[in-house]
N, C-alpha and C positions, 0 to 999 in steps of 0.2 A: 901677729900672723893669724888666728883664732878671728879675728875682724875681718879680714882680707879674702881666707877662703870659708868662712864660714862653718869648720870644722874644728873640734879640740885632738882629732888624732891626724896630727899630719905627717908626721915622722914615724919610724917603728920604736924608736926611743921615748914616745909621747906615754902609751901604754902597751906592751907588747903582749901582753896574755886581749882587752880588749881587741888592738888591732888582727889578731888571729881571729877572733870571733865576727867578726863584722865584715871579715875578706871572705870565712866560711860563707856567712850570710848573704852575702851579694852572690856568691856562686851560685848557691840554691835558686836563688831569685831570679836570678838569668838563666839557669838551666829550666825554671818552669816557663820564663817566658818564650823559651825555644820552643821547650814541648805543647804550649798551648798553640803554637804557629803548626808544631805538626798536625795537633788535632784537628784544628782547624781545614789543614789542607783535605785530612782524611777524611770529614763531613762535605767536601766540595767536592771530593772524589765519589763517595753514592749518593749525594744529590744528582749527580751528573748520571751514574746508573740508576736510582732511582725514576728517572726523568727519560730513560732509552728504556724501562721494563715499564714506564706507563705508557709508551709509544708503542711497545708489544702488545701489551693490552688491547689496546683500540687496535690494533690490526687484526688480531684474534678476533675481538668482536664481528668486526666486519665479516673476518671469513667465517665466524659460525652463519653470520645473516644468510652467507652466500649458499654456503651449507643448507639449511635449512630451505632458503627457495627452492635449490636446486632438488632435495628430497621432495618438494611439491609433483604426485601424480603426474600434474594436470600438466607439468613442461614439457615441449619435446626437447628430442637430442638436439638442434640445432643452439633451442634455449641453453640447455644443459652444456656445452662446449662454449659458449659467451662467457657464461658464468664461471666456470673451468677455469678461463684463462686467467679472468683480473684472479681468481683465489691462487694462484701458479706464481703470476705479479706480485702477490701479497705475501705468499712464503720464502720467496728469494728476499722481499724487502726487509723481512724479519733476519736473515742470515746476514744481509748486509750490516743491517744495525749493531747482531751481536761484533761481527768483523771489523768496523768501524769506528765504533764508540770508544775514545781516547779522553785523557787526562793528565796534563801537564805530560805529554807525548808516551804516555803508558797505557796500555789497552786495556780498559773497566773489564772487560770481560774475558779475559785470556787463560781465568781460570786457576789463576797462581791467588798463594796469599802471601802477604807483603805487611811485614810490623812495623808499628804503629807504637811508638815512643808515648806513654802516657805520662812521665814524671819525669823527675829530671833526676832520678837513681836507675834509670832503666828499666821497668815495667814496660811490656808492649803486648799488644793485644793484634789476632793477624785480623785483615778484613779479608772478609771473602770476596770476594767478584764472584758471582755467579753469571754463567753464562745462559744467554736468557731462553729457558724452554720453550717449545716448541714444536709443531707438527711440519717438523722442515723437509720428513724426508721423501724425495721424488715421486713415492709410488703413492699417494696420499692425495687422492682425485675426486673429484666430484660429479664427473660425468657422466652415473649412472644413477639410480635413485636410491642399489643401494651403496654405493660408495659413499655417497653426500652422507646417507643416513653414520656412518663409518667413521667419517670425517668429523662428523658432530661430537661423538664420542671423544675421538683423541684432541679435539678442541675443548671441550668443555673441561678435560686433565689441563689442557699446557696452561690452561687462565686459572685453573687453581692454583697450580705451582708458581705462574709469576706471584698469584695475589700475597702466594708464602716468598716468595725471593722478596716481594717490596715488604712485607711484614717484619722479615731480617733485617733488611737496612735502615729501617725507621727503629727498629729497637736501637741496634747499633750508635745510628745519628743520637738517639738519644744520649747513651752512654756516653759519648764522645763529651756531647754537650753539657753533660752534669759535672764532667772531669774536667770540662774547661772552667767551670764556675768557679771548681773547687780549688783549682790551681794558679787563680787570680785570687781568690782567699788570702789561700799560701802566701802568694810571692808579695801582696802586698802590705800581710803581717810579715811577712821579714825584713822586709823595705822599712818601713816603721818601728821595727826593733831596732835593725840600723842603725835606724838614722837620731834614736834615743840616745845608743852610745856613741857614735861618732861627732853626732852635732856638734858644733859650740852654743850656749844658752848667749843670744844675741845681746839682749837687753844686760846679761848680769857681764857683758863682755864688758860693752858701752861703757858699763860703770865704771869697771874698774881701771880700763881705758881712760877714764875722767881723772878718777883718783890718785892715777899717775903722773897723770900732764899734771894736775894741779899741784900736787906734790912737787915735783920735777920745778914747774916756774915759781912756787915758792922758796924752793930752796936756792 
């Protein structure tokens, strides 16, 4: 039997203090492989926000540029209202994004936190979603020189706060990813321990397999 499946514990009668120890071990070992699937997911969840706070970013930029024109003397108002608009364009499209931006049909940015299974004894870690800052609110124009100049201000705040929300999630991705390293470590020294006890030694099977038959058609 030890030939066939390849194993010396196949029955509970084989060794029952081992076979406990090696049914413990596979538990462990499938419970990190679970949690490295969570982690995982977790890291594809602020990539995915990571990825809608660089797309703030570049929007913010843009509307400081616009900002800034628009604080130029030298515009008139008719200038100054063109410019108005797309920066108007730009701050709904930022509210869209925080409103929008989903993951495996969960909203990155809703503002909740949600654990995050690190091990397979239940350690969990929450992730934030942050929702992504911003100078969204309506009265926040540019159409005079000195509102643009106004604008500049609470622009030059919301692109430091994203630079700190993307600063969190790349810590975090980190973490995540150091704990997946270590819990393929784990689960594949326990696989290994396993598979020390459980095995059957092939080659010393074979032999004594020989020494049987041979036995056996001598007698």
């Amino acid at each position: 039997e030890h030939l066939a499946t390849g194993k010396k514990l196949n029955h509970a009668s084989d060794n029952p203090a081992n076979i406990a120890i090696v049914t413990r071990m596979h538990a462990r070992a499938s419970g990190m492989r679970v949690a490295i699937r969570n982690n995982e997911d977790a890291i594809s969840m602020l990539r995915t926000a990571e990825a809608a706070l660089q797309n703030v970013m570049n929007i913010l930029q843009r509307m400081r540029d616009l900002a800034v024109q628009s604080a130029n003397g030298t515009n008139s108002n008719k200038n100054r209202d063109s410019l108005n608009k797309e920066f108007q364009s730009l701050t709904e499209q930022i509210g869209y994004i925080g409103e929008t931006t989903e993951f495996n049909d969960l909203s990155v940015f809703d503002g909740q936190n949600r654990p995050v299974t690190l091990d397979d004894i239940g350690h969990t870690v929450n992730i934030t979603k942050h929702i992504p800052p911003s100078p969204t609110q309506h009265d926040i124009k540019i159409s005079t020189e000195q509102e643009a100049r106004a604008a500049i201000r609470k622009i030059e705040e919301a692109l430091q706060n994203v630079s700190l929300h993307r600063a969190d999630l790349g810590s975090m991705m980190n973490r995540l990813q150091f704990n997946i390293e270590n819990l393929n470590s784990q689960s594949m020294a326990l696989t290994d321990a396993a598979s020390r006890i459980e095995d059957a030694d092939m080659a010393q099977e074979m032999s004594d397999f020989l020494k049987f038959k041979l036995l056996t058609e001598v007698a």
